[in-house]
PDB file of the backbone (N, CA, C, O) and the ligand in Angstrom, with CONECT records:
HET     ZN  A 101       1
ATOM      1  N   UNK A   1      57.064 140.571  80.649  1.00  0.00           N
ATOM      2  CA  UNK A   1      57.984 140.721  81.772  1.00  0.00           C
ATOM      3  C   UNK A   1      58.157 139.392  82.504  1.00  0.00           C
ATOM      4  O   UNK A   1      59.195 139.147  83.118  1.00  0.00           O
ATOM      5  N   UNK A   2      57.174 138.568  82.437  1.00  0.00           N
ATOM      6  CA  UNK A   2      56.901 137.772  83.218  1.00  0.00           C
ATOM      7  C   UNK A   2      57.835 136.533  82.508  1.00  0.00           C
ATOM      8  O   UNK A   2      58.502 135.772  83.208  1.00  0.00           O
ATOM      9  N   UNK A   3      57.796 136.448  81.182  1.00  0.00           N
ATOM     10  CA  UNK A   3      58.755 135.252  80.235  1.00  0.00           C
ATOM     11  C   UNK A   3      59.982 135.669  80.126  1.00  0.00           C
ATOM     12  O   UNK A   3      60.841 134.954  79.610  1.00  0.00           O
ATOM     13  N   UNK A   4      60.319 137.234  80.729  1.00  0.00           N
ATOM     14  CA  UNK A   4      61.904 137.124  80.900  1.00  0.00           C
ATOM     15  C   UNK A   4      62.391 136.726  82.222  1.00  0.00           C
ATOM     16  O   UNK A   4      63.547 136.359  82.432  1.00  0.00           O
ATOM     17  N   UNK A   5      61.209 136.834  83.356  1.00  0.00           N
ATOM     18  CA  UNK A   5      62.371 136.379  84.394  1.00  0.00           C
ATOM     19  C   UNK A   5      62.476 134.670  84.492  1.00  0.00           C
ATOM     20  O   UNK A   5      63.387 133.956  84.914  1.00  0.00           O
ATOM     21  N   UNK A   6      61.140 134.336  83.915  1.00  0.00           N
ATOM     22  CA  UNK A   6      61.639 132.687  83.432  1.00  0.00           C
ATOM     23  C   UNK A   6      62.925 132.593  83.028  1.00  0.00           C
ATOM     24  O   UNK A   6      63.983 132.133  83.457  1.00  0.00           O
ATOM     25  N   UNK A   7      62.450 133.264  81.904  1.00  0.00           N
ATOM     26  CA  UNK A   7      63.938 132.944  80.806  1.00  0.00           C
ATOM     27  C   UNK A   7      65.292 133.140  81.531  1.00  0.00           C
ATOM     28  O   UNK A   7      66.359 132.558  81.336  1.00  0.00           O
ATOM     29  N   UNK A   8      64.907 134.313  82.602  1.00  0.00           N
ATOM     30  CA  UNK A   8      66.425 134.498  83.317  1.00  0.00           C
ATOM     31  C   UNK A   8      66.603 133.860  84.360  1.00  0.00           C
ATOM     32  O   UNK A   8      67.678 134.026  84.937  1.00  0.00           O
ATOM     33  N   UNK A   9      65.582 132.906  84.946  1.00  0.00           N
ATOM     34  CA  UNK A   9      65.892 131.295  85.870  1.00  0.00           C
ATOM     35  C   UNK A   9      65.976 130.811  85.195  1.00  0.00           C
ATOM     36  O   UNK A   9      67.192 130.624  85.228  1.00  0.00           O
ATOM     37  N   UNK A  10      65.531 130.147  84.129  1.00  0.00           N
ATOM     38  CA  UNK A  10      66.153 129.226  83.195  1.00  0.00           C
ATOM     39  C   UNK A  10      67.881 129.178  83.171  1.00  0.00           C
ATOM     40  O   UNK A  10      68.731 128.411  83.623  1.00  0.00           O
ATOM     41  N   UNK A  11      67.888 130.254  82.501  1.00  0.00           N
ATOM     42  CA  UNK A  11      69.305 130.524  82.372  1.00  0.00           C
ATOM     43  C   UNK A  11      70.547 130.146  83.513  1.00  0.00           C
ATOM     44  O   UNK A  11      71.553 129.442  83.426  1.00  0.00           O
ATOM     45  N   UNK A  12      69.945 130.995  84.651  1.00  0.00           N
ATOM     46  CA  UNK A  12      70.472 130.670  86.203  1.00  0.00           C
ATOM     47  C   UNK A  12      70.607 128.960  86.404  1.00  0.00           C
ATOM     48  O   UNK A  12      71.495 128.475  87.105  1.00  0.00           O
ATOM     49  N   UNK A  13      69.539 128.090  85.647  1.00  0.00           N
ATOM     50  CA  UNK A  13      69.765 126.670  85.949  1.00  0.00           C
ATOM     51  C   UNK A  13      70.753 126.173  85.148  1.00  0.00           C
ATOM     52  O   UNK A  13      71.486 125.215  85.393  1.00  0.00           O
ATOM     53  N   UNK A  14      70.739 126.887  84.152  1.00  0.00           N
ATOM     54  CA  UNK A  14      71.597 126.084  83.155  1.00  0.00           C
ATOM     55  C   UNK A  14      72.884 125.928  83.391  1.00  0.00           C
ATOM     56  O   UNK A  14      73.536 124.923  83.107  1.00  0.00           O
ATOM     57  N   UNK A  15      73.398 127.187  84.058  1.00  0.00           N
ATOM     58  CA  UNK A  15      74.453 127.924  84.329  1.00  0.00           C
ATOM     59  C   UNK A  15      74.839 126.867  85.107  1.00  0.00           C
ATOM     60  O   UNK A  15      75.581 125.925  84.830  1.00  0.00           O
ATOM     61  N   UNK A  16      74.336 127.093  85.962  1.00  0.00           N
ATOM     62  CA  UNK A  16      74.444 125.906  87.430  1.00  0.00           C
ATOM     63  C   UNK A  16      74.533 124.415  87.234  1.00  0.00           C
ATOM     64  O   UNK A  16      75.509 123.845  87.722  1.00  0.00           O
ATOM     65  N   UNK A  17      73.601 123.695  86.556  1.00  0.00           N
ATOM     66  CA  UNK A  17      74.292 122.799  86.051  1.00  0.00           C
ATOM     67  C   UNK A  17      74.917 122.629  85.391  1.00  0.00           C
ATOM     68  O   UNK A  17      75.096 121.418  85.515  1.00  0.00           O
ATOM     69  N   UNK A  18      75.708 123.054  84.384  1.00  0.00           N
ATOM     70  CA  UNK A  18      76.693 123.433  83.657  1.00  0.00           C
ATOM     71  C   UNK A  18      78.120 123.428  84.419  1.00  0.00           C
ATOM     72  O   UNK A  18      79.119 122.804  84.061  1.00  0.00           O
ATOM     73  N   UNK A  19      77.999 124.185  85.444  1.00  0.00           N
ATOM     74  CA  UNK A  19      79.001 123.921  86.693  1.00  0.00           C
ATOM     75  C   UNK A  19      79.093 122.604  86.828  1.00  0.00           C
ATOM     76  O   UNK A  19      79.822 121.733  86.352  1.00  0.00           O
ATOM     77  N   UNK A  20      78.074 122.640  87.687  1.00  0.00           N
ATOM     78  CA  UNK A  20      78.128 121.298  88.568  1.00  0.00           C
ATOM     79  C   UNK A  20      78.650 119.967  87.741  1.00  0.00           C
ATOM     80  O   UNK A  20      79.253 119.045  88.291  1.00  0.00           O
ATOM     81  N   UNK A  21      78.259 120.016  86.050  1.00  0.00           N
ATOM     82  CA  UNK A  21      78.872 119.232  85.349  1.00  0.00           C
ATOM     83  C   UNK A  21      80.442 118.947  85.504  1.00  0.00           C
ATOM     84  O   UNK A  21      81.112 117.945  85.755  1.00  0.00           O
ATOM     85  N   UNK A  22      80.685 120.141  85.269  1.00  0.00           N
ATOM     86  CA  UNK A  22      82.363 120.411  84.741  1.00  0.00           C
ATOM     87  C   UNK A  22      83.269 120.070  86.030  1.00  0.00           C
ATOM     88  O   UNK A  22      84.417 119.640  85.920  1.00  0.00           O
ATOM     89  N   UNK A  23      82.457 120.373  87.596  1.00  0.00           N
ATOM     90  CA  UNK A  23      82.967 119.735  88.392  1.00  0.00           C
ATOM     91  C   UNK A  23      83.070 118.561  88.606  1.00  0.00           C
ATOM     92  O   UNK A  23      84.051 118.085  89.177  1.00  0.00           O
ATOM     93  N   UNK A  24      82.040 117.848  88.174  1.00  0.00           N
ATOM     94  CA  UNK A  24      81.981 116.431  88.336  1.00  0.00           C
ATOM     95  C   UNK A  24      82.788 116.150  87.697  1.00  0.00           C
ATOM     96  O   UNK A  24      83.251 115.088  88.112  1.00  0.00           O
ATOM     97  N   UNK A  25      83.538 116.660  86.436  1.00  0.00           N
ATOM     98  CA  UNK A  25      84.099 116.064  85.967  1.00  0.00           C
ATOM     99  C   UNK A  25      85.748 116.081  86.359  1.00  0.00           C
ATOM    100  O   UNK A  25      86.477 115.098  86.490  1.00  0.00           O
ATOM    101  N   UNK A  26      86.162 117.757  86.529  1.00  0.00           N
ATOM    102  CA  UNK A  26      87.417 117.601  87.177  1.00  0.00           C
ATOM    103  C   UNK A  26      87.659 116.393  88.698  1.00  0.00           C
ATOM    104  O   UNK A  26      88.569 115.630  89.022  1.00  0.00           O
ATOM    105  N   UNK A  27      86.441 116.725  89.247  1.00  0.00           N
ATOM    106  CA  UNK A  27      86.951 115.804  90.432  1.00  0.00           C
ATOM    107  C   UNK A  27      86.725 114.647  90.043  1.00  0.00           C
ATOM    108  O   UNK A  27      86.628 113.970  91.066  1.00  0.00           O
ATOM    109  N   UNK A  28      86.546 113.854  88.935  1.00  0.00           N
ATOM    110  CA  UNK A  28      86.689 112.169  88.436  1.00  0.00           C
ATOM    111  C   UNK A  28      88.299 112.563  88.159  1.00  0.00           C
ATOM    112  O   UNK A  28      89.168 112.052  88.865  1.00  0.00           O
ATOM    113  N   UNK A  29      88.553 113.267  87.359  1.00  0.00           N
ATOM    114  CA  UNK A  29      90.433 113.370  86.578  1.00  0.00           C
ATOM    115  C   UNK A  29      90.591 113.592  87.713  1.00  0.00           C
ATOM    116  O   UNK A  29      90.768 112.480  88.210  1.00  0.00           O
ATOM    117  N   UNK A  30      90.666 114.593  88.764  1.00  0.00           N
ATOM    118  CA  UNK A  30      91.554 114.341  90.028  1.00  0.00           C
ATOM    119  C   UNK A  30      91.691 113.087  90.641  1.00  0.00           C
ATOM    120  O   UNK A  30      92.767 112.677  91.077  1.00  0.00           O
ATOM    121  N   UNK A  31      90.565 112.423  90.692  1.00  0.00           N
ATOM    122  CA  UNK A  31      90.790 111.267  91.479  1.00  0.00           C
ATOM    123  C   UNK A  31      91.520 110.186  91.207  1.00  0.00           C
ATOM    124  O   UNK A  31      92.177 109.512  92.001  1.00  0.00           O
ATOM    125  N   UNK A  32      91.349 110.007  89.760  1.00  0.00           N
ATOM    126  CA  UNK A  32      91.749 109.228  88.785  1.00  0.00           C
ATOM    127  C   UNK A  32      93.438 109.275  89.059  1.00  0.00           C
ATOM    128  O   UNK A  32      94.112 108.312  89.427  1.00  0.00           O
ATOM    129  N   UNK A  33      94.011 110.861  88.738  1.00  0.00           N
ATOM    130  CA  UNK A  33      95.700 110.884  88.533  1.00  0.00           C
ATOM    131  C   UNK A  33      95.764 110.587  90.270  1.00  0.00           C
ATOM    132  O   UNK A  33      96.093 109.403  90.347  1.00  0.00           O
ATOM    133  N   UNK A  34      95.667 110.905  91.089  1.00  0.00           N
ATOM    134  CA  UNK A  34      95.803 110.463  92.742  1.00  0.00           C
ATOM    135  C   UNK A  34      95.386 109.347  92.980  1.00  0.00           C
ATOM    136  O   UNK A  34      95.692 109.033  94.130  1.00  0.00           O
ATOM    137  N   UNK A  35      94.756 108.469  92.390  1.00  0.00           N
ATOM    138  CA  UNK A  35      95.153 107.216  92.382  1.00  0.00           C
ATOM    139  C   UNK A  35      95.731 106.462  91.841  1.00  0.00           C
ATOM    140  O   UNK A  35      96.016 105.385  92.365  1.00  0.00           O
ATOM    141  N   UNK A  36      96.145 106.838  90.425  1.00  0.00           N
ATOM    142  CA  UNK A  36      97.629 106.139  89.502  1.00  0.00           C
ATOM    143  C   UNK A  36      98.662 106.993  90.150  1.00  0.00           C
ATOM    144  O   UNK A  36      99.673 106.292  90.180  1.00  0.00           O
ATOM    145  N   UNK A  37      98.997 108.480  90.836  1.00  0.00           N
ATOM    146  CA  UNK A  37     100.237 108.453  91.464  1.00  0.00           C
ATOM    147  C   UNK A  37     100.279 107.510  92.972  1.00  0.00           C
ATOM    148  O   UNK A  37     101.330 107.469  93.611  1.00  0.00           O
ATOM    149  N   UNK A  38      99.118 106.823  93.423  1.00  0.00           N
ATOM    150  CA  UNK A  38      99.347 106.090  94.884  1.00  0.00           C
ATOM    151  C   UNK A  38     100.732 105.088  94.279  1.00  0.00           C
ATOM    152  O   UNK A  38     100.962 104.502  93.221  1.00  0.00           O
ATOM    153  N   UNK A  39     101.509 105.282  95.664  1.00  0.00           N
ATOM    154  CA  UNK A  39     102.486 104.248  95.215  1.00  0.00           C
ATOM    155  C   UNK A  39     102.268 102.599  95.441  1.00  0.00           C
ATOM    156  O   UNK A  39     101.564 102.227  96.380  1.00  0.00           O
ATOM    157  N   UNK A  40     102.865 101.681  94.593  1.00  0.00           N
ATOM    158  CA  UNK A  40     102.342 100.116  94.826  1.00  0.00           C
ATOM    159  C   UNK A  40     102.926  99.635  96.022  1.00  0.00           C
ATOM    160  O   UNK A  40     104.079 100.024  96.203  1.00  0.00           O
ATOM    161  N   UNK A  41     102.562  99.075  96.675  1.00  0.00           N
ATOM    162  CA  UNK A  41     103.186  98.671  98.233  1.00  0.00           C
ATOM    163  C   UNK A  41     104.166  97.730  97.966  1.00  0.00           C
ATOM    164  O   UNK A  41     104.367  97.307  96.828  1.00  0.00           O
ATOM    165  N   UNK A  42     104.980  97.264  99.241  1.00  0.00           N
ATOM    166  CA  UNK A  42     106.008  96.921  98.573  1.00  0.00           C
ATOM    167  C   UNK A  42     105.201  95.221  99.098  1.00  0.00           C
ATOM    168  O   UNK A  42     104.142  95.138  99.720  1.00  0.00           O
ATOM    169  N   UNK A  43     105.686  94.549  98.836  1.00  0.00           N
ATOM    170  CA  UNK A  43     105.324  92.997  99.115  1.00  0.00           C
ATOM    171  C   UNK A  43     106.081  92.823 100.513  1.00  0.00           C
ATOM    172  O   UNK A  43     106.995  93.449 101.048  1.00  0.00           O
ATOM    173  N   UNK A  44     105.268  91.640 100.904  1.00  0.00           N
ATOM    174  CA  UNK A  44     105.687  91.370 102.749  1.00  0.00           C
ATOM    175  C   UNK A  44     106.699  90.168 102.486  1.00  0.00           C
ATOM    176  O   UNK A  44     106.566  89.328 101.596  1.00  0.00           O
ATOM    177  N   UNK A  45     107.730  90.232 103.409  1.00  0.00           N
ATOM    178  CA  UNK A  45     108.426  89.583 103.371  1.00  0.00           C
ATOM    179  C   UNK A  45     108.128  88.178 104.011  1.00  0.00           C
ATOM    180  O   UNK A  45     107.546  87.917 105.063  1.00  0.00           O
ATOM    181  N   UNK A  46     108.737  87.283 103.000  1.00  0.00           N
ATOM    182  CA  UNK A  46     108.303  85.493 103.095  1.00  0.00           C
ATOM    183  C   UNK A  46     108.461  85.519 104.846  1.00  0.00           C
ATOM    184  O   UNK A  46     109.259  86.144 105.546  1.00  0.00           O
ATOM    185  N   UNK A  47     107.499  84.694 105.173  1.00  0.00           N
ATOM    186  CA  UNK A  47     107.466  84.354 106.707  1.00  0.00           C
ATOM    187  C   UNK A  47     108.106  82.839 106.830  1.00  0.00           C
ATOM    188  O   UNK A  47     107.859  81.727 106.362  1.00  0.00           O
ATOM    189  N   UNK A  48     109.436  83.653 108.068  1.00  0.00           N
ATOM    190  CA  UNK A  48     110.415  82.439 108.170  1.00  0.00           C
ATOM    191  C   UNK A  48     109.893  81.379 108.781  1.00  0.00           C
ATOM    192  O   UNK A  48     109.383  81.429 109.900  1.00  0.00           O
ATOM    193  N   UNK A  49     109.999  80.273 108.022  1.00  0.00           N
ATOM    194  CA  UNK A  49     109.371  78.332 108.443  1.00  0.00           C
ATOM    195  C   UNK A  49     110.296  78.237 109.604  1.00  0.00           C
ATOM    196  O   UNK A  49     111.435  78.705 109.606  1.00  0.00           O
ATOM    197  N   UNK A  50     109.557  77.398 110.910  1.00  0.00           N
ATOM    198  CA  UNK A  50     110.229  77.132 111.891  1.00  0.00           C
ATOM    199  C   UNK A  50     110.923  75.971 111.349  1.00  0.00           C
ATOM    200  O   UNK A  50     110.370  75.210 110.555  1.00  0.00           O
ATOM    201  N   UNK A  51     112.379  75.780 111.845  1.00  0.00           N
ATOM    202  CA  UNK A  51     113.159  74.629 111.787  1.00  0.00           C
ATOM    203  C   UNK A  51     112.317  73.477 111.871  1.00  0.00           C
ATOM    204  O   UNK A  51     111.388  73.363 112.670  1.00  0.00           O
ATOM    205  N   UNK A  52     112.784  72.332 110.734  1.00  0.00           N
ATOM    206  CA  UNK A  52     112.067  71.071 111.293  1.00  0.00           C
ATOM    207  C   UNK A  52     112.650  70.114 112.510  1.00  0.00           C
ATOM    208  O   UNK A  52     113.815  69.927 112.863  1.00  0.00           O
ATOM    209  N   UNK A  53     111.700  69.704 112.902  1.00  0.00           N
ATOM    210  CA  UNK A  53     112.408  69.403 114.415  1.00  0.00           C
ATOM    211  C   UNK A  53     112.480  67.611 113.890  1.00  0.00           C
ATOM    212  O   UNK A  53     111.609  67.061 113.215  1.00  0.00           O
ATOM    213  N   UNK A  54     113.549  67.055 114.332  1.00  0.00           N
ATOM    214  CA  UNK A  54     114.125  66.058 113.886  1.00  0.00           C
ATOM    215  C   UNK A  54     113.123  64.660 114.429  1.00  0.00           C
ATOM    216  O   UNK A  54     112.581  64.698 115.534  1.00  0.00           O
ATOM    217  N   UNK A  55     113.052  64.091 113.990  1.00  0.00           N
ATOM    218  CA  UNK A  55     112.319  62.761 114.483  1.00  0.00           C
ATOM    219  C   UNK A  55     112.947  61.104 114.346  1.00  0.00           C
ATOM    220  O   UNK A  55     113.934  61.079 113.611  1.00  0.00           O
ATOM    221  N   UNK A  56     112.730  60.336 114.662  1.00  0.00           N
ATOM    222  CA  UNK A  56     112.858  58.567 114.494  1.00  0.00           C
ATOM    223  C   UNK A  56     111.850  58.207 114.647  1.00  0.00           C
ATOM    224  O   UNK A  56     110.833  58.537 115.258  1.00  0.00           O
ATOM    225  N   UNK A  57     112.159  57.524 114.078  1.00  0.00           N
ATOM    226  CA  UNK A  57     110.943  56.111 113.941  1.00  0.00           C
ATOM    227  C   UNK A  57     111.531  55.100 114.578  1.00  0.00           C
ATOM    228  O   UNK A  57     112.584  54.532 114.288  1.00  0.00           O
ATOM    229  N   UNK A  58     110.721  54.884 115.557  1.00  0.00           N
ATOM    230  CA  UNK A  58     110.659  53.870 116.265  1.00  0.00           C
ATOM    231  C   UNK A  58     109.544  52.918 116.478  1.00  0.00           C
ATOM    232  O   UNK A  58     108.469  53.296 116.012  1.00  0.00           O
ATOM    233  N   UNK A  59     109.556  51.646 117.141  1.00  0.00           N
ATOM    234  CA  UNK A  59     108.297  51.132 117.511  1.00  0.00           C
ATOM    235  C   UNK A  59     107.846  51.430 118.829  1.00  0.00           C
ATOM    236  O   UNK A  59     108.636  51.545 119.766  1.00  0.00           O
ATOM    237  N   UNK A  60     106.727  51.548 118.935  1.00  0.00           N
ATOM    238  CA  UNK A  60     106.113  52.188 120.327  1.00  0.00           C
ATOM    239  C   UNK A  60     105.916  51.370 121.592  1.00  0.00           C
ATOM    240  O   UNK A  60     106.308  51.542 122.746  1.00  0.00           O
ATOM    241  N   UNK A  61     104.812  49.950 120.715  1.00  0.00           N
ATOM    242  CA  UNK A  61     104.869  48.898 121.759  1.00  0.00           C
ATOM    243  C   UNK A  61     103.982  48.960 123.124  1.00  0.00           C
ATOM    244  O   UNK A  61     104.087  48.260 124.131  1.00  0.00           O
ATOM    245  N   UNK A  62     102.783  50.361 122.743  1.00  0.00           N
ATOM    246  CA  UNK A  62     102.164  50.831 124.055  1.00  0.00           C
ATOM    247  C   UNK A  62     100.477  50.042 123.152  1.00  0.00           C
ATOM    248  O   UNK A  62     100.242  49.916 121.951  1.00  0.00           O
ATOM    249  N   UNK A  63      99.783  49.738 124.142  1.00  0.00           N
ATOM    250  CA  UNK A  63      98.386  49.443 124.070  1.00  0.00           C
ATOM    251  C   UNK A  63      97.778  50.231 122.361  1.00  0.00           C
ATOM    252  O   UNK A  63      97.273  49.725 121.359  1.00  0.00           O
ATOM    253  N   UNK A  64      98.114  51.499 122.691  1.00  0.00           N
ATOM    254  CA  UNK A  64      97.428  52.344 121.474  1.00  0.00           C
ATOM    255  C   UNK A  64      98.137  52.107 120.298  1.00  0.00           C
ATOM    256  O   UNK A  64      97.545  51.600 119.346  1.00  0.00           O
ATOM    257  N   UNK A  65      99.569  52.461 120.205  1.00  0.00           N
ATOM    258  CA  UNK A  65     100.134  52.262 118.896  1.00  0.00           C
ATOM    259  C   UNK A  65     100.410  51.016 118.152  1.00  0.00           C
ATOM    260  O   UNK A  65     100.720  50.778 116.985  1.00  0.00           O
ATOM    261  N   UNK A  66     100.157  50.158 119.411  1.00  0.00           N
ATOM    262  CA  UNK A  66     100.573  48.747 119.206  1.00  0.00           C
ATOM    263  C   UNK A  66     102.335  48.146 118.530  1.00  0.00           C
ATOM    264  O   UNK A  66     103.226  48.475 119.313  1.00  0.00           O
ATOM    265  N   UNK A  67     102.683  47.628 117.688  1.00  0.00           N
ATOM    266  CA  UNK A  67     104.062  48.112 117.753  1.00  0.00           C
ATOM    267  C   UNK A  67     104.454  48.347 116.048  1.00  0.00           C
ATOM    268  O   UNK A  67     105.418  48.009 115.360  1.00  0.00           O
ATOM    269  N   UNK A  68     103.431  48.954 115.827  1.00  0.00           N
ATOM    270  CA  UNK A  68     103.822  50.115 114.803  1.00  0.00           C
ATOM    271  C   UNK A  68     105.383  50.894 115.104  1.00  0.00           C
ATOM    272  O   UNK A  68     105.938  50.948 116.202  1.00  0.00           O
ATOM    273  N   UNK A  69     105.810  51.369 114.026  1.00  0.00           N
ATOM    274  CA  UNK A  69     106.884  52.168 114.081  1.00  0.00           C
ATOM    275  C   UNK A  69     106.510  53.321 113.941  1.00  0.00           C
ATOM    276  O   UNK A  69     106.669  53.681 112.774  1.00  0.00           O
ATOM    277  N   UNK A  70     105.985  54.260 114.726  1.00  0.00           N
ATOM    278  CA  UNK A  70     105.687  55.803 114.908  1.00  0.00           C
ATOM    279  C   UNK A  70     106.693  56.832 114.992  1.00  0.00           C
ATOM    280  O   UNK A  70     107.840  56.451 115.225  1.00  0.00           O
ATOM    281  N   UNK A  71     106.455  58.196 114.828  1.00  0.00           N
ATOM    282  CA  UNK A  71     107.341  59.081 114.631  1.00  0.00           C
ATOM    283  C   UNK A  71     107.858  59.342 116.015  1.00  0.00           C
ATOM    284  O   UNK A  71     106.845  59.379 116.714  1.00  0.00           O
ATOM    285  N   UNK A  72     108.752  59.512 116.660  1.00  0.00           N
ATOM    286  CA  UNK A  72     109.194  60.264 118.122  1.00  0.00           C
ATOM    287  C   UNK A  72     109.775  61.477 117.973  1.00  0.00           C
ATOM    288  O   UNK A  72     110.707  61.718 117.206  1.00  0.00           O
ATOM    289  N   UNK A  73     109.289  62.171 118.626  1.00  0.00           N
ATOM    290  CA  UNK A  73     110.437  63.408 118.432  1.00  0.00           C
ATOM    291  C   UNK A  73     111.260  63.542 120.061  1.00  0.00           C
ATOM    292  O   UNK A  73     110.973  62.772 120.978  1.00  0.00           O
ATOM    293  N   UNK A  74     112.328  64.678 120.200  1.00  0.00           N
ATOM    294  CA  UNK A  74     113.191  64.662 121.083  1.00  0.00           C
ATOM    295  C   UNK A  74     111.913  65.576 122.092  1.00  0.00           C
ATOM    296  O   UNK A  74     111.080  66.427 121.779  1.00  0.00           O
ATOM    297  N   UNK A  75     112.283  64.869 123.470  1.00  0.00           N
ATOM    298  CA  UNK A  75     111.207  65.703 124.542  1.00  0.00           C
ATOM    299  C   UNK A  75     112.137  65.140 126.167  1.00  0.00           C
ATOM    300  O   UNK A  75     111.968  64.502 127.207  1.00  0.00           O
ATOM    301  N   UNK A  76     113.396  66.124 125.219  1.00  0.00           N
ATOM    302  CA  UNK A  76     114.521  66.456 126.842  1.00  0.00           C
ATOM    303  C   UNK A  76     115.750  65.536 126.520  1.00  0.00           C
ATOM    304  O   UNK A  76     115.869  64.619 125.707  1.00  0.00           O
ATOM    305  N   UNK A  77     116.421  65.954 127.213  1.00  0.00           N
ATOM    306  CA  UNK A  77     118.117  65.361 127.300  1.00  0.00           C
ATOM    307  C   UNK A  77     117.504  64.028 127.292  1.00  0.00           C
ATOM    308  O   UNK A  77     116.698  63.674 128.151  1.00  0.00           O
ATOM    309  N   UNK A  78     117.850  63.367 126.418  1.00  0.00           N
ATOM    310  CA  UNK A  78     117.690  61.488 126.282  1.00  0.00           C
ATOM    311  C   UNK A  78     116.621  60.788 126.057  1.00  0.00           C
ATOM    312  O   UNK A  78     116.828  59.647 125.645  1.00  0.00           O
ATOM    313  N   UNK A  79     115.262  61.196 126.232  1.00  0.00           N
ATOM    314  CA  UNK A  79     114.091  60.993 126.524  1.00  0.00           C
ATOM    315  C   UNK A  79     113.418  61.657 124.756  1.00  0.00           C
ATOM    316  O   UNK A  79     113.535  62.828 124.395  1.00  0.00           O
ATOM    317  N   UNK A  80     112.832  60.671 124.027  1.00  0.00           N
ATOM    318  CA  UNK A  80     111.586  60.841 122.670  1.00  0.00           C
ATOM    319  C   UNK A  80     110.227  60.716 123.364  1.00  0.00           C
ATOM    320  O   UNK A  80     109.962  60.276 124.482  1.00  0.00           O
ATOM    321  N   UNK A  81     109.396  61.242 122.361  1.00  0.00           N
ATOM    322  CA  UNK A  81     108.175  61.240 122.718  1.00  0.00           C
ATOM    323  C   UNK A  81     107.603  60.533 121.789  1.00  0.00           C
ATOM    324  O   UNK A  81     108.134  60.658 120.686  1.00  0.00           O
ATOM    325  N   UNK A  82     106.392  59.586 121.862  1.00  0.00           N
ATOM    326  CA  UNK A  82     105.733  59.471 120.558  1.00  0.00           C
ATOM    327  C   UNK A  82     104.333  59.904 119.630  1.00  0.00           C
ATOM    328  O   UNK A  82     103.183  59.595 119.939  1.00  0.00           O
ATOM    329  N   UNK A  83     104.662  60.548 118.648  1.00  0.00           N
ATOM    330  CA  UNK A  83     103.806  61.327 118.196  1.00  0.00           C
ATOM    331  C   UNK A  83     102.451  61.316 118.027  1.00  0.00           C
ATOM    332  O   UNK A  83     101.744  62.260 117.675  1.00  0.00           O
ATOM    333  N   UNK A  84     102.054  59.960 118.354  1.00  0.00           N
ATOM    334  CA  UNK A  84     100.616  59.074 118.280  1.00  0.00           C
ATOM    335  C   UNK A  84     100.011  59.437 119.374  1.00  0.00           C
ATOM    336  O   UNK A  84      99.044  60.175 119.562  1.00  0.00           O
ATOM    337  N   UNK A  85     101.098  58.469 120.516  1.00  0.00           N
ATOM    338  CA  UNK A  85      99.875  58.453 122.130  1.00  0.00           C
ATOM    339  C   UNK A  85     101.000  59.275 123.124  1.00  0.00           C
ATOM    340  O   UNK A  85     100.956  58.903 124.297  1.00  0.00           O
ATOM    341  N   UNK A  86     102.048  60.388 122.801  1.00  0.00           N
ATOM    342  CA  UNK A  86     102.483  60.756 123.524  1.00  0.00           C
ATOM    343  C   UNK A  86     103.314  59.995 124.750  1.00  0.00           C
ATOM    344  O   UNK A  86     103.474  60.487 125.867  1.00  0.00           O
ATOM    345  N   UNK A  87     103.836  58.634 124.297  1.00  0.00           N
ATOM    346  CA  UNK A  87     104.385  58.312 125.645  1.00  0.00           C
ATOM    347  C   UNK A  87     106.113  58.445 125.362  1.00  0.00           C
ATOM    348  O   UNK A  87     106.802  58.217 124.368  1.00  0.00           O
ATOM    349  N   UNK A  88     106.398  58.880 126.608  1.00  0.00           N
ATOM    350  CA  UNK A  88     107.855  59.112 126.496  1.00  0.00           C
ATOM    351  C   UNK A  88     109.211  57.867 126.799  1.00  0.00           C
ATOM    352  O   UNK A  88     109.154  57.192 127.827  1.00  0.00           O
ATOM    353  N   UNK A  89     109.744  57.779 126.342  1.00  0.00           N
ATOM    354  CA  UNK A  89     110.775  56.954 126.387  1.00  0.00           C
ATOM    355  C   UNK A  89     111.861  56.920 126.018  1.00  0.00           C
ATOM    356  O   UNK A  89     112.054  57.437 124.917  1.00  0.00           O
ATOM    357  N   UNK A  90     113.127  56.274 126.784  1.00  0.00           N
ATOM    358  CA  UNK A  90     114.587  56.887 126.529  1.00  0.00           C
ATOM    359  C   UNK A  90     114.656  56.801 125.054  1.00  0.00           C
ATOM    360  O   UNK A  90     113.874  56.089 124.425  1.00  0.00           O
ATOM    361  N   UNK A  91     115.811  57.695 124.343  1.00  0.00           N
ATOM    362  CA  UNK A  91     116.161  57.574 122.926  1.00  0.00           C
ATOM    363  C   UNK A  91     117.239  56.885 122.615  1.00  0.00           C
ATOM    364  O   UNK A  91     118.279  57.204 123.192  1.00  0.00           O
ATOM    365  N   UNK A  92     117.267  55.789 121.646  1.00  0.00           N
ATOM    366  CA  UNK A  92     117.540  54.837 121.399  1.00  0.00           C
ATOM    367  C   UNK A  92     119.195  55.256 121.129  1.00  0.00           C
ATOM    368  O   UNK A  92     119.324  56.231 120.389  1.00  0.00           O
ATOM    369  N   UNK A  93     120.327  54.711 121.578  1.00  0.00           N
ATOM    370  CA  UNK A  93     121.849  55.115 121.511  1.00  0.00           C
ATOM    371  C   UNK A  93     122.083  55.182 120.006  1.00  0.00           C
ATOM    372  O   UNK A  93     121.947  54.194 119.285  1.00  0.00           O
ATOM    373  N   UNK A  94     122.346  56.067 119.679  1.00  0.00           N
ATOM    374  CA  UNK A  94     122.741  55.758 117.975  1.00  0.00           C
ATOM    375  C   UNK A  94     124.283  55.553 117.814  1.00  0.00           C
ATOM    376  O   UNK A  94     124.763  55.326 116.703  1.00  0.00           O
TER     377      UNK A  94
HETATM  378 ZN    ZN A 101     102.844  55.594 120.597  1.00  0.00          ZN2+
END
């Protein structure tokens, strides 16, 4: 009596893992097709470059730049800046 109710937990385990197999396995294939149906994102759109802001070369002629020809850019109605030591000065009449 005693080696059948083994035999009939035995059985009860087998059963059970036997399940638990077959689940493991559907929920890998589920996961699997729900992640080949995720859709591919779409790509981000190129990030617009700020305008280049126009420059001359000029000579500077200040202590720091000495009179290198440095870049100036525009800094106000008439007035360049220079890109080195920052000093400002009218822009040259073109
Ligand atoms: Zn300078």
């Amino acid at each position: 009596m005693a080696d059948l109710l083994a035999l009939g937990l035995l059985g009860l385990l087998l059963l059970g893992a036997a399940t638990l197999a077959a689940a493991l396995v559907c929920a890998t294939v589920a996961a699997g097709r729900a992640l080949r149906r995720r859709p591919v994102p779409e790509p981000l759109p190129a990030a617009e470059l700020p305008a280049p802001r126009l420059f001359v070369w000029l000579a500077c002629h200040t202590p720091r730049c000495g009179h290198l020809e440095t870049a100036h850019y525009p800094a106000g109605p008439g007035y360049v800046m220079c890109d080195q030591c920052g000093t400002h000065r009218r822009a040259p009449s073109s």
